[in-house]
PAVEX-504862 format. One record per residue (C-alpha): residue number from 1; x, y, z. Coordinates in steps of 0.5 Angstrom, whole numbers, plus 2048, in hexadecimal, padded with zeros to 3 digits. Layout:
BEGIN
  num    u    v    w
  NUM    X    Y    Z
...
//
This chain:
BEGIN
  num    u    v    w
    1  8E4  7A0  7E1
    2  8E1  7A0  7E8
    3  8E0  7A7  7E7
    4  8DD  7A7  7E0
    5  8D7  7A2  7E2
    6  8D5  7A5  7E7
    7  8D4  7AC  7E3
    8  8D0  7A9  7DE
    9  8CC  7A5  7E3
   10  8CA  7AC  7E7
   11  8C9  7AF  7E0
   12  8C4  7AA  7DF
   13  8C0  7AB  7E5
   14  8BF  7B2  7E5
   15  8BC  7B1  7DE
   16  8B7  7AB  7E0
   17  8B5  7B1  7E6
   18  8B4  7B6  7E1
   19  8B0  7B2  7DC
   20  8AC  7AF  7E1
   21  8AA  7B7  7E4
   22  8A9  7B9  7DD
   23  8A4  7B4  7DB
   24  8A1  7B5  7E2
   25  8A1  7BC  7E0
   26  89D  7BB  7D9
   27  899  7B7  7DC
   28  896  7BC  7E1
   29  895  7C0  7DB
   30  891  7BA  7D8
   31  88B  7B9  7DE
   32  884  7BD  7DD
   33  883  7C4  7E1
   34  87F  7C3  7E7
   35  879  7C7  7E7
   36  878  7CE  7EC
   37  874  7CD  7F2
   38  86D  7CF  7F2
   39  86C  7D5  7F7
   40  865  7D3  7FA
   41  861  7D9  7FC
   42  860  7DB  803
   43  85A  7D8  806
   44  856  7DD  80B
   45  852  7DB  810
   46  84B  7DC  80F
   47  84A  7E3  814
   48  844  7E2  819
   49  83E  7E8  817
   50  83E  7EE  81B
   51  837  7EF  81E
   52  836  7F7  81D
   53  835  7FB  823
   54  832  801  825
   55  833  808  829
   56  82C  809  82D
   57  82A  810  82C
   58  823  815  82D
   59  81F  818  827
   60  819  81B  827
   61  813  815  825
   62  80D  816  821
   63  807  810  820
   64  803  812  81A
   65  7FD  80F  817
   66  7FD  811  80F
   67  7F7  811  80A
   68  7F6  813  804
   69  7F1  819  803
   70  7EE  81F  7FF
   71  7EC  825  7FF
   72  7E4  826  801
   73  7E0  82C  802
   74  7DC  82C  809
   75  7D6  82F  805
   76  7D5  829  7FF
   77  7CF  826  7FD
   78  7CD  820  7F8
   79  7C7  821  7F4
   80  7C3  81C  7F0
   81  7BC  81A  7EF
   82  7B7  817  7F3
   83  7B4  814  7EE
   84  7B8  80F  7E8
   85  7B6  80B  7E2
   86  7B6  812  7DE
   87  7BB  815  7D9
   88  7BE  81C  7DA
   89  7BB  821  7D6
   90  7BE  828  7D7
   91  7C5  829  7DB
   92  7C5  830  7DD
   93  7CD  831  7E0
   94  7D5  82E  7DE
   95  7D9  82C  7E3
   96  7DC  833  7E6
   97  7D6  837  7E5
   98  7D4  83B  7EC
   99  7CC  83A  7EE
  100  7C9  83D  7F3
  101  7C3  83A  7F7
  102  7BD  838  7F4
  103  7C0  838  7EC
  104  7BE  832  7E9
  105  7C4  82D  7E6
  106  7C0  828  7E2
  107  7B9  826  7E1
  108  7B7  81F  7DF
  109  7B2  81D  7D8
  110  7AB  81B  7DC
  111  7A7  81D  7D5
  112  7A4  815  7D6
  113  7A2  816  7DC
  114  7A0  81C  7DC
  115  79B  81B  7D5
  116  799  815  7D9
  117  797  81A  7DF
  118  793  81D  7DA
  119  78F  818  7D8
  120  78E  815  7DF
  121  78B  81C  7E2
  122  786  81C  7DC
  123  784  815  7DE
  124  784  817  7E5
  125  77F  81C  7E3
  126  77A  818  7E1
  127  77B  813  7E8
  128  77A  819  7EB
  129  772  81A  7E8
  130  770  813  7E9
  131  773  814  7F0
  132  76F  81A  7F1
  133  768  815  7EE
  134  76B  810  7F4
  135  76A  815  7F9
  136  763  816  7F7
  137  761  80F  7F7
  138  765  80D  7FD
  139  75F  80C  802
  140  75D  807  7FC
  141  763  803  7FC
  142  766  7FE  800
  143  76B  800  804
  144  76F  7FC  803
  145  770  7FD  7FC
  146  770  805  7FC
  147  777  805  800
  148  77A  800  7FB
  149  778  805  7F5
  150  77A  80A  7FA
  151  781  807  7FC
  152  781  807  7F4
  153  781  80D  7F3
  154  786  810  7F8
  155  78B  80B  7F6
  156  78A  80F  7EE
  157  78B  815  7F3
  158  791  813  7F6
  159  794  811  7F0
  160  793  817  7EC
  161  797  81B  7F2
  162  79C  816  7F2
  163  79E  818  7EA
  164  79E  81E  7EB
  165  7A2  81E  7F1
  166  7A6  819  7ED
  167  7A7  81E  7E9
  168  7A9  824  7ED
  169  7AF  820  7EE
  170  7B2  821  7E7
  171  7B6  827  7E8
  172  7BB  828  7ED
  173  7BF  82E  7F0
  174  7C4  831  7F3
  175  7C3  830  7FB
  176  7C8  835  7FC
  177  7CD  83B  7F8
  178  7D3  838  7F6
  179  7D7  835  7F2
  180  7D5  82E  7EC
  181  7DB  82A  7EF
  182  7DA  823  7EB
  183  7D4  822  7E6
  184  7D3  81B  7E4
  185  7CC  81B  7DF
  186  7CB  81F  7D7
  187  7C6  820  7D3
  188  7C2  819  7D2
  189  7C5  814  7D6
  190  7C0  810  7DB
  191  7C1  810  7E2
  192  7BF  80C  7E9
  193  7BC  810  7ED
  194  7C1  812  7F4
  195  7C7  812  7EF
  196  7CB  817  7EF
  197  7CB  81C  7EA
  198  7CF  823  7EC
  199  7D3  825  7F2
  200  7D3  82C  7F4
  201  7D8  82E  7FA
  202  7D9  835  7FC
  203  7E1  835  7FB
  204  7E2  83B  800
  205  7E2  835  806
  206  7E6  831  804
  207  7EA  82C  808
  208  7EF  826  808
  209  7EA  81F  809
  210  7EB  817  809
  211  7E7  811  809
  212  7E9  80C  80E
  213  7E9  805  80F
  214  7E7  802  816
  215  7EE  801  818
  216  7F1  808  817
  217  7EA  80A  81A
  218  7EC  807  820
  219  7F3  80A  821
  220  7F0  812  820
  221  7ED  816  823
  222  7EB  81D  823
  223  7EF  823  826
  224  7F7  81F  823
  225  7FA  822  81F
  226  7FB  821  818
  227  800  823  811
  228  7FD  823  80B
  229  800  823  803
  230  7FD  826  7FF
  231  7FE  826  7F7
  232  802  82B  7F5
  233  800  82F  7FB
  234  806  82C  800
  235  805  82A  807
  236  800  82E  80C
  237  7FF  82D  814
  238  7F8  82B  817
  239  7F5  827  81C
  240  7EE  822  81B
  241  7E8  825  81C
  242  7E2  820  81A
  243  7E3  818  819
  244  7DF  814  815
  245  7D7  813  817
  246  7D8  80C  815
  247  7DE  809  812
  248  7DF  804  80D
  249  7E4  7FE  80B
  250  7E6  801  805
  251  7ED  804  804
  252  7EE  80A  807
  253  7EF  80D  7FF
  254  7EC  814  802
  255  7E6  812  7FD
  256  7E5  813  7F6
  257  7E5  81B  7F3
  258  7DD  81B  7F3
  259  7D7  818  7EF
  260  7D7  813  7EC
  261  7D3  811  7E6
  262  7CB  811  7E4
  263  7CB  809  7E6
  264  7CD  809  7EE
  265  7C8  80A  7F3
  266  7C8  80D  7FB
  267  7CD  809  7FC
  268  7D2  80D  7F8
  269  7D0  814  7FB
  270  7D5  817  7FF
  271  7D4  81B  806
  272  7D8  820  809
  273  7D7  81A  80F
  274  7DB  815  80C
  275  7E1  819  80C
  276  7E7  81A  811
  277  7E7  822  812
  278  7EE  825  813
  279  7EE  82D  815
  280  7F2  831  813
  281  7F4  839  813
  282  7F5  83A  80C
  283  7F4  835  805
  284  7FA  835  800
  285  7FA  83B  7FB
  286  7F8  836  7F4
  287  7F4  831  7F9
  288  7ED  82F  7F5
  289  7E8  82A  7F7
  290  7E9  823  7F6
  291  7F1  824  7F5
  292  7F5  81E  7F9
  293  7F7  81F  800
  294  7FD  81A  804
  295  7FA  81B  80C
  296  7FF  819  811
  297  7FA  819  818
  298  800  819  81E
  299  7FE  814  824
  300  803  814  828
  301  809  819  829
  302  80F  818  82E
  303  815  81D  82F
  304  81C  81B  831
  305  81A  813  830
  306  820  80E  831
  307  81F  80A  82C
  308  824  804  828
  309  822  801  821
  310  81D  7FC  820
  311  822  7F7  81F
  312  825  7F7  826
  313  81F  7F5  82A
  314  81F  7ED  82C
  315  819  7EA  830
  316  818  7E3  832
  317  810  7E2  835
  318  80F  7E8  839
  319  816  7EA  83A
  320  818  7EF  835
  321  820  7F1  836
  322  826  7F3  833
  323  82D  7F2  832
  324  831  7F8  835
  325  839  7F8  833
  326  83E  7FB  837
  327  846  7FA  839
  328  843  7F4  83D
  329  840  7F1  837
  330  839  7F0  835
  331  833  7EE  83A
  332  82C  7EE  839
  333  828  7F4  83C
  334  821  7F3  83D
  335  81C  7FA  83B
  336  816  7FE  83A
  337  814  800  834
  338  80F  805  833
  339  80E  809  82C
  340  80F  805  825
  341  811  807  81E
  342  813  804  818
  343  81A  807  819
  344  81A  808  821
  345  818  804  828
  346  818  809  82E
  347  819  806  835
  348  816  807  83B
  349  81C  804  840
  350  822  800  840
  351  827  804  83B
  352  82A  80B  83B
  353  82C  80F  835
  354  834  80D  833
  355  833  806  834
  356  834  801  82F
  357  82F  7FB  82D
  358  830  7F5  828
  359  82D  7F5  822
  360  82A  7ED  81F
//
């Protein structure tokens, strides 16, 4: 009997267990699932810029002054008229044409003046009888009155040669044989006296030339050499020859191709004196006057310079030094500097080629 409930008692336990595990189990499977773990990115520390470093070398140094320019003749002349006011009445050469000295270029419309001169000379015949009658009668008159009818008469006098002169002032022509560059007048227009009317150049002495201003003016000199780019006829080699007389503020544009138009004046007349000069043995084939030429003038040239970029060189009041890096780490240098470019700074003392220096 014992045994019987005993039996029945253990049975009863083991199921009350499994039944509790079993709810247990269910009930895990009833929770929500847990969300996987964010993976954060790795966060780099931000990486101190390096300052750029640079091996000091040697090269050769060139300093030049460059200005634009053209070709010009050394033999060239701007003509015109000394006497304005007056229309153009024949011209007798196109640009191109070969003159030679003495060969007129273009003669003004002077018929006003010269039918006014002739009715002048008949008036001043008729003022020469009655000065003939004046003299006659001079012991007669008042002294004072006879040198004032005879003042009169020679200021109609001098009157009558000023037209004529005035006149024989109406045609220019060729100073000397060559070639009609730039011509600025037609047939008709109405000039100004001394504005220019044609240039003639002898194209057999052309050379490489540019204006200056005050400032490149000053840093020039003749005798240094000079490279000059011609359009369309590559680079040639030469040195200066002649400086501008007088410089002006302008840019150094190397001027304009020449002659300008009937209304100038004096001011737009171009000289040979005007111009920086560069000599050389022989022009481009092709090289004409007035074509553009890019002039670079050397000022100064060194060899086997040490040299360090621009952007290596510190200076504090007088001081000017650099910053030399090597395995002991950085320190600062001070130096002498000598020639500077654009690209290069030389220096006189205080480095040697091989060396390192820090940029900013």
């Amino acid at each position: 009997m014992s045994m019987k409930w005993l039996t029945e008692s253990l049975f009863r336990k083991t199921s009350i267990v499994c039944i509790a595990a079993a709810v247990m189990l269910s009930g895990c499977s009833l929770l929500p699932d847990e969300k996987e773990e964010e993976v954060l990115p790795e966060i780099k520390p931000p990486q101190i810029s390096q300052r750029p470093e640079y091996e000091v070398t040697t090269k050769n140094l060139v300093t030049t002054v460059p200005v634009m320019g053209k070709v010009i003749s050394l033999e060239e002349e701007t003509v015109y008229f000394t006497t304005g006011d007056h229309n153009v009445k024949e011209v007798y050469v196109k640009t191109g044409d070969e003159v030679q000295a003495g060969d007129p270029i273009a003669t003004l419309d002077m018929s006003e003046m010269e039918k006014t001169l002739r009715m002048e000379k008949l008036a001043f015949q008729r003022d020469e009888l009655a000065m003939k009658e004046l003299l006659r009668t001079r012991d007669e008159m008042d002294q004072s009155d006879f040198e004032q009818q005879r003042i009169a008469f020679e200021e109609k006098r001098q009157k009558l040669a000023d037209m004529e002169e005035e006149i024989s002032k109406s045609t220019i022509t060729a100073p000397f044989s060559g070639t009609i560059v730039s011509l600025s007048v037609k047939k008709g227009d109405l000039v100004k006296a001394y504005a220019p009317v044609a240039i003639i150049a002898n194209t057999d002495l052309l050379v490489p030339a540019s204006k200056l201003t005050k400032t490149e003016q000053e840093k020039i000199a003749v005798g240094m050499e000079a490279e000059v780019t011609i359009s369309n006829g590559g680079t040639i080699k030469g040195t200066v020859k002649q400086l501008p007389v007088q410089s002006s503020e302008s840019s150094g544009n190397g001027g304009g191709a020449g002659g300008g138009g009937a209304g100038n004046n004096a001011a737009d007349i171009e000289r040979v004196e005007d111009f920086m000069i560069i000599e050389v043995d022989e022009m481009p084939e092709g090289a004409t006057r007035g074509i553009p030429a890019s002039i670079k003038v050397i000022t100064k040239r060194t060899e086997n310079a040490i040299v360090i970029p621009p952007s290596t060189l510190r200076s504090i009041g007088n001081r000017t030094y650099v910053q030399v890096v090597d395995e002991n780490g950085k320190r600062e240098v001070d130096v002498e500097v000598g020639q500077q470019t654009a690209t290069d700074v030389e220096i006189l003392n205080g480095l040697e080629p091989g060396q390192k220096v820090v940029g900013r």
